[in-house]
C-alpha positions in Angstrom: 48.4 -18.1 -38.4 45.7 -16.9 -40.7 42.1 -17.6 -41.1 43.0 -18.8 -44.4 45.9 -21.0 -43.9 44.6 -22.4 -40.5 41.7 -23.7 -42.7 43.7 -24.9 -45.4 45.5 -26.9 -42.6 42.6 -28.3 -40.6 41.6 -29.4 -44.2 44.8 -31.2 -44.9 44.3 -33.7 -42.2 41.0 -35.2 -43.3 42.2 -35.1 -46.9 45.5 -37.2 -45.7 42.9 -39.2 -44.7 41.0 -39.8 -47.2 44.3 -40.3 -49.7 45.4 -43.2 -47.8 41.9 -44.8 -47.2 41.5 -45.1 -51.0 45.0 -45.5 -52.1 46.2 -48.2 -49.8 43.3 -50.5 -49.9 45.3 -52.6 -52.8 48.4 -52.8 -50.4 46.6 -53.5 -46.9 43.6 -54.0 -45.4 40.5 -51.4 -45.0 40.6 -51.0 -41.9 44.9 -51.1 -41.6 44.6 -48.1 -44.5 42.0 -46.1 -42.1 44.3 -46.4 -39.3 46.9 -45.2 -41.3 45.2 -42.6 -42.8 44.2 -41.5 -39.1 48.0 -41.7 -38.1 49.2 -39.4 -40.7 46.2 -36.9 -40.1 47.2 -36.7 -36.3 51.1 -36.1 -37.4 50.3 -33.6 -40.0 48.3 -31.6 -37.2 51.0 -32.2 -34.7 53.2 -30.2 -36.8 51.5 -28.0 -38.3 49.5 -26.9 -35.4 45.9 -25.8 -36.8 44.5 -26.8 -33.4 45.9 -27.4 -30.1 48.3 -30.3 -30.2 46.1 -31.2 -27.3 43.3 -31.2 -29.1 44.9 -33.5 -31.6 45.1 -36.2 -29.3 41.2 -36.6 -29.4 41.5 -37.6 -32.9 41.7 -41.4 -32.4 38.5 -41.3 -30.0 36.3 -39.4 -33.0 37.7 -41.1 -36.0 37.2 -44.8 -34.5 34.1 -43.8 -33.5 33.0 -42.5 -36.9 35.0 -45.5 -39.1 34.9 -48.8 -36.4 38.1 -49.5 -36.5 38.9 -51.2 -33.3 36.4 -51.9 -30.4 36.0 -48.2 -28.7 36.8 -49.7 -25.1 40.4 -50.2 -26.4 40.9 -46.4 -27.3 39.2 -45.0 -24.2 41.6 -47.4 -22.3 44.6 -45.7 -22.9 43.4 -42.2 -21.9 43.3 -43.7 -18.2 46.2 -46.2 -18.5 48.7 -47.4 -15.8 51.1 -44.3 -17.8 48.5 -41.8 -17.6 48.5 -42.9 -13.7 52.2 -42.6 -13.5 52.1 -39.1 -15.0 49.6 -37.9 -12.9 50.8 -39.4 -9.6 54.5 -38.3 -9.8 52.6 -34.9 -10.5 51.0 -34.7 -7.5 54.4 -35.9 -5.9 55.6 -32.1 -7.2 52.5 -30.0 -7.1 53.6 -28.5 -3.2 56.6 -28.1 -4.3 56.1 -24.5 -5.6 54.2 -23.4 -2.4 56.9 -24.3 -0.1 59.6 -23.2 -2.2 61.2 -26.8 -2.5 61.1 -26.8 -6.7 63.4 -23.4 -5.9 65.9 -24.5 -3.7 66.4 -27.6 -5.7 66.6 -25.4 -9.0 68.9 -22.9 -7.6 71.5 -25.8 -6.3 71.2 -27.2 -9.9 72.5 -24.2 -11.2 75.1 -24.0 -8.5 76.6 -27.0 -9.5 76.5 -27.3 -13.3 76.7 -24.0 -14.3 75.1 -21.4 -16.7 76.7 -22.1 -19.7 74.4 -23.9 -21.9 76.7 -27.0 -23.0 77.5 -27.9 -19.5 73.3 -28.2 -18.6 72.9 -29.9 -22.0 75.8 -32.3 -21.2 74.0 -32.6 -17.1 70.7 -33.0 -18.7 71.4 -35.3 -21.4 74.1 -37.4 -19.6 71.6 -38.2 -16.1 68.6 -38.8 -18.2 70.5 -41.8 -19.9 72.0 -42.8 -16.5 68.5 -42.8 -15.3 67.0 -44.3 -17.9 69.1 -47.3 -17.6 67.4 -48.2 -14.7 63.9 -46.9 -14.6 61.1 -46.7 -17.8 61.7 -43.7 -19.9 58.5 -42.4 -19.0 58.9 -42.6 -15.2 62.4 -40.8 -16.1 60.9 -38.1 -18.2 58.3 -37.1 -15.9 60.5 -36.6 -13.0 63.4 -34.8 -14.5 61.1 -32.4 -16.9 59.8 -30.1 -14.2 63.1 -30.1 -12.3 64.0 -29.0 -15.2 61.5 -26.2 -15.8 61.7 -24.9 -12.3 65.7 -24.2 -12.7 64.8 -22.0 -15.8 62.2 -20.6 -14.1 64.8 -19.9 -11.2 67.0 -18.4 -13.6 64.6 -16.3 -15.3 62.9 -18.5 -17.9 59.9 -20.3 -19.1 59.1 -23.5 -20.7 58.7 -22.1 -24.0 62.1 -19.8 -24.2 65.2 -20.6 -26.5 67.1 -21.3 -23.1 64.4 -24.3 -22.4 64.8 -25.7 -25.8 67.8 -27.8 -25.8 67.7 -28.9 -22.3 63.7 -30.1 -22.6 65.5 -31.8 -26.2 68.1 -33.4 -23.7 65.8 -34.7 -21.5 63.4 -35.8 -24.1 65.9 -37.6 -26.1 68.3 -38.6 -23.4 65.5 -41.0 -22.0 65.1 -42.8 -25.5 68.8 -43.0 -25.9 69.1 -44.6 -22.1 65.9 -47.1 -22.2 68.6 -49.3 -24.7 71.1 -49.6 -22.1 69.5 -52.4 -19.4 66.0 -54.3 -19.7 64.8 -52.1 -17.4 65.1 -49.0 -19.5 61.0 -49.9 -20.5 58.2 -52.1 -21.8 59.8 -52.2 -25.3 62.7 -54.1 -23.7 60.5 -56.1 -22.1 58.7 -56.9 -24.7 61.6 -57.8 -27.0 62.5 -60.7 -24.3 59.3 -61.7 -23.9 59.2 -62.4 -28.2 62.4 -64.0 -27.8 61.6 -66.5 -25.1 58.7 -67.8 -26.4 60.3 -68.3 -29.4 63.4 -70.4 -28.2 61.8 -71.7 -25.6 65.0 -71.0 -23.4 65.3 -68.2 -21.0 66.9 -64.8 -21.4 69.8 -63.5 -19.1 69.4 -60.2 -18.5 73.6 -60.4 -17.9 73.8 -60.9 -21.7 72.0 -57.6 -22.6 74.9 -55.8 -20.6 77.6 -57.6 -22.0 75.9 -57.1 -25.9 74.4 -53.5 -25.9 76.9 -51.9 -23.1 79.8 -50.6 -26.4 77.0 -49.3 -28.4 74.8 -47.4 -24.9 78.6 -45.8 -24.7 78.7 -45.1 -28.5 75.5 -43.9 -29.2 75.6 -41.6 -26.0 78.7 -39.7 -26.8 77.5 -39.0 -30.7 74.3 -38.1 -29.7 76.0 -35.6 -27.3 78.4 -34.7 -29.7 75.4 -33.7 -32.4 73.7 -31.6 -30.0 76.6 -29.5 -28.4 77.7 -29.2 -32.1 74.8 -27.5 -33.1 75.1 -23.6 -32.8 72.5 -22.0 -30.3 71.0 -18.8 -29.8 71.4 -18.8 -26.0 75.4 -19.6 -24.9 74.6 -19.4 -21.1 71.7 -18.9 -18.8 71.3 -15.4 -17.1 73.6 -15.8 -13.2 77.1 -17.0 -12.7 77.8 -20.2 -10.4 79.1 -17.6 -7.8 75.3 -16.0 -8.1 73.0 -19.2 -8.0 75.1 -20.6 -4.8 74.7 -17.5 -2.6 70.8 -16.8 -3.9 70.3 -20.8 -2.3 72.6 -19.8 0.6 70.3 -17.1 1.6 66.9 -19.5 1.5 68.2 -20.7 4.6 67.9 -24.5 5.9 65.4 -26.6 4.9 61.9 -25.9 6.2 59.5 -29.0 7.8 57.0 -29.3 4.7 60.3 -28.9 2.1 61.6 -32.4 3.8 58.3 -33.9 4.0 58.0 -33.7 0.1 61.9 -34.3 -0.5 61.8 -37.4 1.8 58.6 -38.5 0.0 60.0 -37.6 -4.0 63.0 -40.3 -2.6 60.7 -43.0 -1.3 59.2 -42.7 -4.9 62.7 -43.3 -6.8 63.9 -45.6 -3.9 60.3 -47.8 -4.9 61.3 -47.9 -8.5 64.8 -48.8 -7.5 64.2 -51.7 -5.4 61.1 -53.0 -7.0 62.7 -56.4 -8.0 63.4 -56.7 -3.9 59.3 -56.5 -3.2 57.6 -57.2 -6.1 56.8 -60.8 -4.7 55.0 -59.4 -1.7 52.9 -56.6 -3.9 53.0 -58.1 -7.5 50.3 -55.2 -8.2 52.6 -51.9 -6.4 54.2 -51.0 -9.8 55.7 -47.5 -9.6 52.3 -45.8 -11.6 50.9 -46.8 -8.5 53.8 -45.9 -5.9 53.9 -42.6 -7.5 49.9 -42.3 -7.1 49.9 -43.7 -3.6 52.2 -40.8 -2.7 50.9 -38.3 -4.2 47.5 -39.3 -2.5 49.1 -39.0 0.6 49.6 -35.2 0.4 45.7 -34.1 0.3 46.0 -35.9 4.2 49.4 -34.4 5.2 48.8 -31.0 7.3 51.8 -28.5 6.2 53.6 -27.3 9.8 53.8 -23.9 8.0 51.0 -22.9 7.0 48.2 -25.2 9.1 46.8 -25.9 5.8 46.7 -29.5 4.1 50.1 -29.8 1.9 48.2 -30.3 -1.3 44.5 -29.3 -1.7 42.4 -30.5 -4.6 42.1 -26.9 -6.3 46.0 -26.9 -6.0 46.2 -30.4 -8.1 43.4 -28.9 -10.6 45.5 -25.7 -10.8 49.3 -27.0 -10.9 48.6 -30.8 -12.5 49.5 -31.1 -16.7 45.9 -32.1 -17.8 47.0 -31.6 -21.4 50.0 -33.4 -20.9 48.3 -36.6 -19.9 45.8 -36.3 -23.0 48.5 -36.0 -25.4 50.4 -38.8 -23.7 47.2 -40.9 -24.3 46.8 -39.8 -28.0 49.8 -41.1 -28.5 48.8 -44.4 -27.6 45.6 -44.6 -28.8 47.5 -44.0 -32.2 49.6 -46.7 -31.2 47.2 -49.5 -30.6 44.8 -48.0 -33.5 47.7 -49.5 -35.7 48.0 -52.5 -33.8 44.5 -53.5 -33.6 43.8 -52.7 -37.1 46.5 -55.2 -38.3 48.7 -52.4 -40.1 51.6 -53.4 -38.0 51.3 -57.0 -38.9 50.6 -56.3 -42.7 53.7 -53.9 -42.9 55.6 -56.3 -41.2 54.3 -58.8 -43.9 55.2 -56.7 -46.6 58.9 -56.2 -45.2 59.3 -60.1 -44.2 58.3 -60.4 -48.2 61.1 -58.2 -49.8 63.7 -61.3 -49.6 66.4 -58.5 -48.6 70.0 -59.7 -48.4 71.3 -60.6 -45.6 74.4 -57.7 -44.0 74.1 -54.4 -44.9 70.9 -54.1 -46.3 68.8 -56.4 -44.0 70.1 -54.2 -41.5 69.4 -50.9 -42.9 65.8 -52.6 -43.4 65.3 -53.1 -39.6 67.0 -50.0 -39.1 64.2 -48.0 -41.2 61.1 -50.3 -40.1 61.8 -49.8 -36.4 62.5 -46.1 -36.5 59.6 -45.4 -38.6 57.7 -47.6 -36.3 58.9 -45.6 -33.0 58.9 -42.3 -34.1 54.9 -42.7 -35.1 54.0 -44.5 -32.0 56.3 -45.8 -29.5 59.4 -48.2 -28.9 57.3 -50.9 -27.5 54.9 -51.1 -30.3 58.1 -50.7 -32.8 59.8 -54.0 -30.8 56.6 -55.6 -31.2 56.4 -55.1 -34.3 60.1 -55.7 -35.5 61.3 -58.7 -33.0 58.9 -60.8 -35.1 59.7 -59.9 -38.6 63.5 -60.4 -37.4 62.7 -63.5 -36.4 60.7 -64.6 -39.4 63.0 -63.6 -42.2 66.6 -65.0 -40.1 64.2 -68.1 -39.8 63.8 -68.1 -43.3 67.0 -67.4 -44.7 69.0 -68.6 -41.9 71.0 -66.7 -40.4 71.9 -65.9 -36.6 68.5 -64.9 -34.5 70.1 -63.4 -31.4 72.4 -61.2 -33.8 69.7 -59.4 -35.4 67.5 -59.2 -32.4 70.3 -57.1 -30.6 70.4 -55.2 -34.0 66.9 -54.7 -33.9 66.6 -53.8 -29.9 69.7 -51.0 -31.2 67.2 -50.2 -34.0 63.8 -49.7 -31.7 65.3 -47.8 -29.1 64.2 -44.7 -31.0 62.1 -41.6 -30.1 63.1 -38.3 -31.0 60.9 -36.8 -33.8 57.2 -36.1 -33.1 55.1 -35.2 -29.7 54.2 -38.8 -28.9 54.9 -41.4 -26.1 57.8 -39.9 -24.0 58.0 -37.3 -25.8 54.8 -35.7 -25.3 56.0 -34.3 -21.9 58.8 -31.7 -22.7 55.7 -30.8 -25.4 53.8 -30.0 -22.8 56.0 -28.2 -20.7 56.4 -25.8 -23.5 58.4 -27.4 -26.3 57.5 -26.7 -29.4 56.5 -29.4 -31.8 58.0 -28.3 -35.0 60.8 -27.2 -33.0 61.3 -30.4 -31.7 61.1 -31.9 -35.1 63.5 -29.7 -36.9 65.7 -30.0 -34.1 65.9 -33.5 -33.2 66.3 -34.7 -37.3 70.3 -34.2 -37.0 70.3 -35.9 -33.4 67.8 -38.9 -35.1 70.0 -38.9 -38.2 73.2 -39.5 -36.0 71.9 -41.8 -33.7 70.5 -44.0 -37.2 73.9 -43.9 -38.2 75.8 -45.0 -35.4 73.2 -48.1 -35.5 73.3 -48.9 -39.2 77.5 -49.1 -38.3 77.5 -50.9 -35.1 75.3 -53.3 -36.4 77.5 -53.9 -39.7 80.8 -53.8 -37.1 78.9 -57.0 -34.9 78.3 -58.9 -38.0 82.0 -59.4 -38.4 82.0 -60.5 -35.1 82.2 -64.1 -35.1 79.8 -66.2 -32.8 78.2 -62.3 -31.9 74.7 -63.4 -30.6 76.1 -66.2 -28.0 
């Protein structure tokens, strides 16, 4: 990029600013149009890329300090949150792993079994990431699989930022968002959306009902999302090896060395934790898996490696190996998130939406549909369900119609992240994924998966007694 048009660029985003600071003040509040205005100056960077995206995720810390929009304690908060902590933690978990050779042996045998041809580790990729995110938080989900990831294309010749590693960091990236829909447990915007609900009714949620509702469309939106990607033409067919190849290169590493099952057995207990929770969570109400991952991870500076005599992590190996800009994007993200919160835009928008006396069918549901994917795609699902579960409920209140209809529609509809380099999806980014890349590729995958919302959620309506 040029002097000139990096300039121009850096420019842009105070200017986007400014625009929406003075020409939203007759729509919302001042300090809902600042947050705003500091929401689309972060996206514009994000994509254009003046800076660092990194460096973009600082943005929240300076512009609330120089505009007092929320108190400052809030925005510092959420570049040491319990997801920061689970990022870095499930790091450390994988930081030996290069040393020992364990992410190689694991990479090669990934490649052994599905293959070099690009549709089959799209398909893989994709396909376990919903699995997975079924039954773990996207993020725990995302940070696990992305460097598994990483180190097969490094095994097969590769780096993070290579056409190969596009559309399997895009699988993994998007399959989580596509998977957190398909149980409660897929995140905190599921969560959150049951939460709404049961304070609203007063009656309790069973989580059995989620299954039976959203199990058709988890199916549905799965197979078109797969459908978009291995439909899209790609400069790289297959990965450099055959199967033949990759099997006898992990052949020849031999059996499994001492410190490779030390930090195999201890990746395990990690997932087993996450697993299991609900059996234990009683006893340690406070061992949520950020902390599982953390408590692990701890536990390699102390463990002596029988190889080498050394310990099996060192500090200067987690400074050297851990994704520091990874965990400062992540917490941009959120900063953005609860700068829009705590300003009130959120509420006002929602407001503004509950206001438009939309008819009820088709176009109430292409209303949601728009609100809560806007809503995720510029922060994250769980501010989008907390945003959207109460306008749903407001405006079926008011015209009434069926609640529990539209809140499935509107858990469909915030079960969204594909777009930008926020929440989730600031991991792949920081593994090497572009962030326009990401954008212009994901827009065909986002369009689809819209789509197949906007249609289930006109199919349901015909469905009488739907939402019991």
């Amino acid at each position: 990029m040029s002097i000139k048009n990096r300039t121009l660029h850096i420019w842009l985003g105070p200017i986007l600013f400014a625009v929406c600071y003075f020409a939203l003040q007759g729509i919302f509040s001042v300090k809902a149009a600042k947050a705003i205005g500091i929401a689309l100056w972060m996206i514009y960077w994000w994509v254009s890329r003046p800076v660092n995206i990194t460096v973009t995720a600082f943005v929240p810390i300076v512009a609330n300090a120089l505009f007092d929009i929320i108190p400052m304690k809030t925005i510092i908060a959420q570049y040491f949150s319990e997801s920061i902590i689970l990022i870095l933690g499930s790091g450390f978990l994988t930081v030996p792993w290069s040393g020992i050779g364990l992410d190689k042996r694991i990479s090669l045998k990934a490649l052994s079994l599905i293959g070099p041809s690009m549709k089959s580790q799209i398909t893989v990729w994709l396909l376990s990431s919903i699995i997975l995110s079924n039954l773990m938080p996207n993020v725990v989900v995302c940070a696990l699989m992305t460097p598994i990831a990483v180190g097969m294309l490094k095994a097969a010749g590769y780096d993070g930022k290579s056409e190969a590693a596009i559309p399997i960091l895009c699988a993994i990236g998007w399959g989580v968002g596509i998977g957190g829909v398909g149980t409660p447990l897929g995140g905190a915007m599921n969560i959150t959306a049951i939460a709404l609900l049961q304070d609203f009714t007063g009656k309790e949620f069973m989580y059995i009902d989620w299954m039976t509702h959203l199990t058709p469309y988890t199916l549905l939106v799965s197979l078109a999302c797969l459908a978009a990607m291995l439909l899209r033409p790609g400069k790289i067919k297959q990965l450099e090896g055959t199967k033949e190849y990759f099997k006898k290169a992990y052949e020849e590493l031999g059996p499994m060395k001492g410190d490779e099952k030390i930090c195999l057995a201890m990746f395990l207990v990690g997932l087993a934790a996450v697993f299991f929770r609900p059996l234990y969570a009683h006893i340690l109400p406070r061992m949520v898996p950020a902390y599982v991952f953390l408590i692990l991870g701890f536990v390699c500076f102390f463990i002596t490696s029988k190889d080498s005599a050394r310990p099996l992590m060192t500090w200067e190996d987690a400074q050297k190996e851990s994704m520091w800009g990874m965990m400062i994007l992540f917490a941009g993200g959120l900063a953005m998130g609860v700068l829009l919160s705590g300003s009130g835009a959120n509420e006002e928008l929602a407001q503004i939406v509950a206001a438009t006396n939309l008819q009820p069918g088709l176009p109430l549901i292409i209303a949601i549909t728009v609100l809560a994917c806007l809503v995720s795609e510029t922060t994250n699902s769980t501010v989008s369900a907390a945003v959207t579960v109460p306008i749903v409920m407001s405006v079926t209140a008011k015209m009434h119609l069926d609640l529990m209809t539209y809140w499935y529609i509107a858990v469909m509809a915030f079960n969204s992240e594909f777009l930008l380099p926020v929440s989730v999806r600031s991991i792949p980014v920081a593994y090497g994924l572009s962030p326009d890349t990401m954008l212009r590729k994901a827009l065909p995958v986002f369009l689809v998966r819209a789509l197949v919302v906007i249609v289930c959620s006109y199919v349901v309506l015909q469905i009488p007694g739907f939402g019991k």
